[in-house]
KENUPA-793199 format. One record per residue (C-alpha): residue in three letters; x, y, z. Coordinates in steps of 0.02 Angstrom, whole numbers, plus 32768, in hexadecimal, padded with zeros to 4 digits. Last residue first. Example, Ala and Ser with C-alpha at 12.3 -4.5 7.8 and 13.67 -1.06 7.14 Angstrom:
KENUPA-793199
ser82AC7FCB8165 ala82677F1F8186 
END
This chain:
KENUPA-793199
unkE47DDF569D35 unkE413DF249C7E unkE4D1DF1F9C2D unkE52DDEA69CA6 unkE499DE299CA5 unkE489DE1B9BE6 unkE542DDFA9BF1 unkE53EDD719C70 unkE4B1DD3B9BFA unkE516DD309B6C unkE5A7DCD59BCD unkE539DC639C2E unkE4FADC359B85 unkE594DC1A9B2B unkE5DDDBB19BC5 unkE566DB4A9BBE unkE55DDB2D9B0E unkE611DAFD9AFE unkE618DA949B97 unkE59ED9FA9BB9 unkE547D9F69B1E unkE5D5DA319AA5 unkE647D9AA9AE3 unkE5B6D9339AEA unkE5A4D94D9A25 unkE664D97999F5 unkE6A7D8C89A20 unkE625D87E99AF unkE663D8FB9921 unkE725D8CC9941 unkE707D815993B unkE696D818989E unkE727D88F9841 unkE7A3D7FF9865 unkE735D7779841 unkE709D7D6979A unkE7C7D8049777 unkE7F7D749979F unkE790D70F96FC unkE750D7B59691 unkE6BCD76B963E unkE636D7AE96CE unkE667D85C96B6 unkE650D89D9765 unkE5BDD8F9977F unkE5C0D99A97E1 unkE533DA2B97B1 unkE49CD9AC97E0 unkE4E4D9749890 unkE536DA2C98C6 unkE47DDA78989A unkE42DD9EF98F3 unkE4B4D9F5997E unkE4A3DAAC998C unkE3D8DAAE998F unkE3EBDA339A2C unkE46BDA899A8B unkE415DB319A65 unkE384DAFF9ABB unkE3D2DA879B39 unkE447DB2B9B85 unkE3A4DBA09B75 unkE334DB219BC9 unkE3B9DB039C6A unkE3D5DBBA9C89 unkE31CDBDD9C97 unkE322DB539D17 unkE3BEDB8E9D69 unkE36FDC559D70 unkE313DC209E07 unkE397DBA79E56 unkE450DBA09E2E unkE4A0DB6F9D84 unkE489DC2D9D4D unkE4FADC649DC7 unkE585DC0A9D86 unkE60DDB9F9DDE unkE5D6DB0D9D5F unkE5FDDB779CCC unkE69FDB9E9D05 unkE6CCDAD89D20 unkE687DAAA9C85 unkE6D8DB2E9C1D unkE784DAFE9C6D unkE75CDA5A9C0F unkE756D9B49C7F unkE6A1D9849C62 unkE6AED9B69BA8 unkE756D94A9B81 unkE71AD8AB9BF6 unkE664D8C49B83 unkE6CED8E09AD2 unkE731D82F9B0B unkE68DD7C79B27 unkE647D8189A84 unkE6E9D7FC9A16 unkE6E4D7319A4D unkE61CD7469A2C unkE63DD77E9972 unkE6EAD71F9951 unkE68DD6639970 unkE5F0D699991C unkE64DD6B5988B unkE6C3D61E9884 unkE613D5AB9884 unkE5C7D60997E8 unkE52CD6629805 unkE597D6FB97D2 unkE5C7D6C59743 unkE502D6BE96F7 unkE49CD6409681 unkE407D679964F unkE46BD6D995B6 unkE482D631957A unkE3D4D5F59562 unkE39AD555957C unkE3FDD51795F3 unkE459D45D95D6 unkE4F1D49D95AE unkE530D52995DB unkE4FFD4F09682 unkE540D44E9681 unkE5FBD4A09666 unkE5C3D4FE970B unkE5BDD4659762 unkE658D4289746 unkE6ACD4A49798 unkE6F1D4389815 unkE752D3E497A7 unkE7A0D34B97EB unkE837D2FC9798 unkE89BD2E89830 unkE905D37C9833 unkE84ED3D39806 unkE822D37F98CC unkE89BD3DB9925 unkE8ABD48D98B7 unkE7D8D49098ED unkE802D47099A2 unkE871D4F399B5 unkE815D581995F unkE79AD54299C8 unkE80CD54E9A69 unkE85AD5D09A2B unkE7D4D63E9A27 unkE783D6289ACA unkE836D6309B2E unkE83FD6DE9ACC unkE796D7189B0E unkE7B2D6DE9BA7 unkE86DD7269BB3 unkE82BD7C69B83 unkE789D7DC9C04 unkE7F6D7969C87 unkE87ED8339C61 unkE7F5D8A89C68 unkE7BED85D9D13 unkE73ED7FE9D34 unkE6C5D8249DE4 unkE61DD80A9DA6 unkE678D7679D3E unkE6ADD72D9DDA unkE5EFD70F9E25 unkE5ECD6589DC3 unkE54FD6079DFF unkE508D65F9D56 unkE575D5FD9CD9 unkE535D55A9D1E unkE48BD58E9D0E unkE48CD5D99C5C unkE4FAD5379C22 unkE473D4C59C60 unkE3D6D5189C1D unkE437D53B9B7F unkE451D47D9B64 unkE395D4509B93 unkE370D4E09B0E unkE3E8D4849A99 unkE3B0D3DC9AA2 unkE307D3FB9A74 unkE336D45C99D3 unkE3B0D3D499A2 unkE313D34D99BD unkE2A8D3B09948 unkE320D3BE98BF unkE358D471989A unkE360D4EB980C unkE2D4D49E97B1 unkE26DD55C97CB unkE1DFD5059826 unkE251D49D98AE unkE2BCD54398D2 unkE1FED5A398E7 unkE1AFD508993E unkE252D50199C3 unkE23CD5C199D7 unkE1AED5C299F8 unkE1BED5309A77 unkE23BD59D9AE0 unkE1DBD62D9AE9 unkE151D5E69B2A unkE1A6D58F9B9B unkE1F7D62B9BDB unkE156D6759BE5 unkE10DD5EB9C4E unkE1A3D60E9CC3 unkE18FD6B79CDF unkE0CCD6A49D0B unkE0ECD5FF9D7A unkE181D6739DD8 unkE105D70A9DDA unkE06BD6B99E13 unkE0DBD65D9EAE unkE11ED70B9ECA unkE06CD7479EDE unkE028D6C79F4C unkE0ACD6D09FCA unkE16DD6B19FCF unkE1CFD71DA01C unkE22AD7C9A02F unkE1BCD8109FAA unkE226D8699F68 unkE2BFD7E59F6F unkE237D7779F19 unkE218D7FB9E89 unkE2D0D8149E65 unkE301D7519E72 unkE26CD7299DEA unkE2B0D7AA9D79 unkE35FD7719D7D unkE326D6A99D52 unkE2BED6F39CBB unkE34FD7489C70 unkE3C7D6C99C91 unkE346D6469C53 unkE335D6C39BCF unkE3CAD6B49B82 unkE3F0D6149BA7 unkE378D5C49B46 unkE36AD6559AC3 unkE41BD6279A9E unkE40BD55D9A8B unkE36CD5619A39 unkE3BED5E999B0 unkE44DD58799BE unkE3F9D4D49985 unkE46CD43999D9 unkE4A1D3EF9964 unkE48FD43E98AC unkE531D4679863 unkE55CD50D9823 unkE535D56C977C unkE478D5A09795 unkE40FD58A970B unkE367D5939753 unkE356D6569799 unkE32ED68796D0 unkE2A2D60496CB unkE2B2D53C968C unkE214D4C79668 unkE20CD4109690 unkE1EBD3A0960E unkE1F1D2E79644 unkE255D2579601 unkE1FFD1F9955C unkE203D14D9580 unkE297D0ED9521 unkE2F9D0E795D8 unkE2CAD174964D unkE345D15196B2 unkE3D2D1749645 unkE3F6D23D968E unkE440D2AD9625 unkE38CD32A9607 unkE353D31696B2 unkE3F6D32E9704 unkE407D3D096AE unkE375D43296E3 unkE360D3C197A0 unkE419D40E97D4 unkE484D3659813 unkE4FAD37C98A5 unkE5A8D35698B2 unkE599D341996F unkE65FD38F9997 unkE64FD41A9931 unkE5A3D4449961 unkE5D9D4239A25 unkE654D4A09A0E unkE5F5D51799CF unkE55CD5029A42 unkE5F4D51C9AC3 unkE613D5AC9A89 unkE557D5F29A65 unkE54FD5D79B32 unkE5E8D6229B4A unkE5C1D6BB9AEE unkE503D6CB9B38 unkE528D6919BF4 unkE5C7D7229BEF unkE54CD7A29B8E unkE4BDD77E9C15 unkE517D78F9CA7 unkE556D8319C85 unkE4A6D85F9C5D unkE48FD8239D12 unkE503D8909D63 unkE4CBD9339CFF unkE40CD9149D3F unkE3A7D97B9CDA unkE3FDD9E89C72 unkE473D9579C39 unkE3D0D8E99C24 unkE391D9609B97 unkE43AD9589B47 unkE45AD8AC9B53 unkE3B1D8729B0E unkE3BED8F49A71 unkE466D8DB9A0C unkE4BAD8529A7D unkE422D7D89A8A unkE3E5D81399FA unkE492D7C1999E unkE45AD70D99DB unkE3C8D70B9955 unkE321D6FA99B5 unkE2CED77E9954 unkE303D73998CC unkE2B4D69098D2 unkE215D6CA991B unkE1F6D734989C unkE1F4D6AC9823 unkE18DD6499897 unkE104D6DB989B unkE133D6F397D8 unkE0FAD6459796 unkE069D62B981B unkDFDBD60B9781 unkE05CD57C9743 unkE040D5369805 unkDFE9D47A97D0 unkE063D4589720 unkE111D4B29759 unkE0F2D470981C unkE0C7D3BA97E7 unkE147D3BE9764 unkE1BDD3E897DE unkE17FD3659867 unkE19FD2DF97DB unkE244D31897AB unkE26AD30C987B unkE221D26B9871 unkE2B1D22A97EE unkE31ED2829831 unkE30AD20698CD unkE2ECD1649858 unkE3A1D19C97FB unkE3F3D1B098AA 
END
């Protein structure tokens, strides 16, 4: 394993020394493929596009970064910014310098990469949807559809190695973990989408899911501390071995991720089965001309809500249990407010706007 980090050091360098000029594009990169987009701006754009497939996408998202979990604890991973620096390798030769960013210091282990993981799956769902749209228009498959399905495709690639370079740039990830987690997401997205229950979960499923979810972490991280393994290790590497403290955040941290997409999964069964839901669904504004109209107003406000609701709610990151507890209940408000609270609001208003020009 040495001789592989070893590489992977040398591909950073490479990157930091060759791409310097590309600082911010990879930055960028980094955080706009966080997992949280997904919920805060991918799911509600999808949602008023295709509501069964943005269901899809927030069940392959949470159990896809669930399983990357798992697999972290289970992989104990190396992070490139602190292996570097404890490593014996290197021997009496000087070991390499590789420089750290704000998006470096992240508190979990490193195999496989997330962000590779999550934008793997992400938009392989994403990209797989819009390929089965345009080929059930076009009935079948002729020159166009085959430009569209290469087209598609060579964006996802795209995609995928950017954000392999930007994970590999910032010393977050290791080459190989960065590899292994699109292939990962690639699998988990397409095993989660021959599943057709989920279009059909009840509330009930939603809550036993999300609760099976939890406990089985929770579960397997009581297991192996009874036997003198810390799972949190990692974080305790983080503190020290990044250069500044204020880099390193909570809510990297492996617990947090694990309450965040547990609270989204439940906040979706909670939205789809509100009483809102169902009387915004049986709306007039859901239906032809005035849908599309409809549509923009509901993602409008949905997306200036959660932006307001994002930057106005931060749990205090040295709390403990009241951070995972507050992080669960704002994940489960996002997709609750996408799928029913704004809705409803705007059918509302503009039932009333209605009422008053008659």
């Amino acid at each position: 394993m040495d001789l592989l980090h070893s590489s992977g050091v040398s591909s950073i360098c490479y990157l930091q020394t060759h791409f310097s000029h590309s600082q911010g594009y990879f930055l960028s990169v980094s955080m706009a493929m966080d997992l949280r987009n997904a919920f805060y701006l991918l799911f509600p754009i999808w949602f008023q596009v295709q509501q069964a497939e943005a269901i899809k996408l927030v069940w392959v998202a949470v159990l896809g970064d669930w399983v990357n979990l798992m697999l972290k604890w289970l992989l104990f991973g190396e992070r490139p910014y602190w292996w570097v620096q404890e490593t014996g390798y290197y021997g009496n030769t000087s070991q390499p310098m590789i420089k750290q960013f704000p998006l470096t210091c992240e508190t979990g282990p490193g195999s496989p990469s997330g962000h590779a993981m999550g934008a793997a799956a992400i938009y392989y769902t994403i990209m797989s949807s819009l390929l089965a749209t345009v080929l059930k228009k076009e009935g079948h498959v002729n020159l166009s559809s085959r430009c569209v399905r290469v087209s598609l495709w060579t964006l996802f690639w795209c995609v995928q190695v950017c954000v392999c370079l930007s994970r590999v740039f910032v010393a977050a990830h290791f080459p190989h973990q960065v590899i292994t987690g699109v292939v990962i997401g690639i699998l988990v997205a397409e095993s989660v989408s021959r599943n057709q229950k989920m279009y059909k979960a009840g509330l009930c499923s939603y809550l036993l899911t999300s609760l099976l979810l939890l406990s089985l972490a929770l579960l397997l991280y009581l297991c192996l501390r009874l036997v003198g393994v810390d799972l949190l290790w990692s974080v305790e590497k983080a503190h020290s071995w990044c250069q500044r403290a204020e880099w390193v955040s909570m809510d990297t941290s492996p617990l947090a991720s694990l309450f965040r997409n547990t609270g989204t999964l439940l906040g979706l069964g909670l939205g789809l089965h509100s009483p809102l839901h169902a009387l915004t669904n049986r709306g007039v504004f859901a239906k032809r001309t005035e849908g599309a109209i409809y549509r923009v107003i509901c993602l409008s406000a949905t997306l200036v809500l959660l932006q307001l609701f994002d930057s106005a709610f931060r749990p205090p990151v040295h709390s403990g249990a009241l951070f995972y507890l507050l992080s669960f209940c704002k994940s489960a408000t996002i997709p609750l407010a996408t799928v029913a609270i704004v809705p409803y609001c705007v059918t509302t208003a503009l039932g009333c706007k209605r009422e008053k020009v008659l």
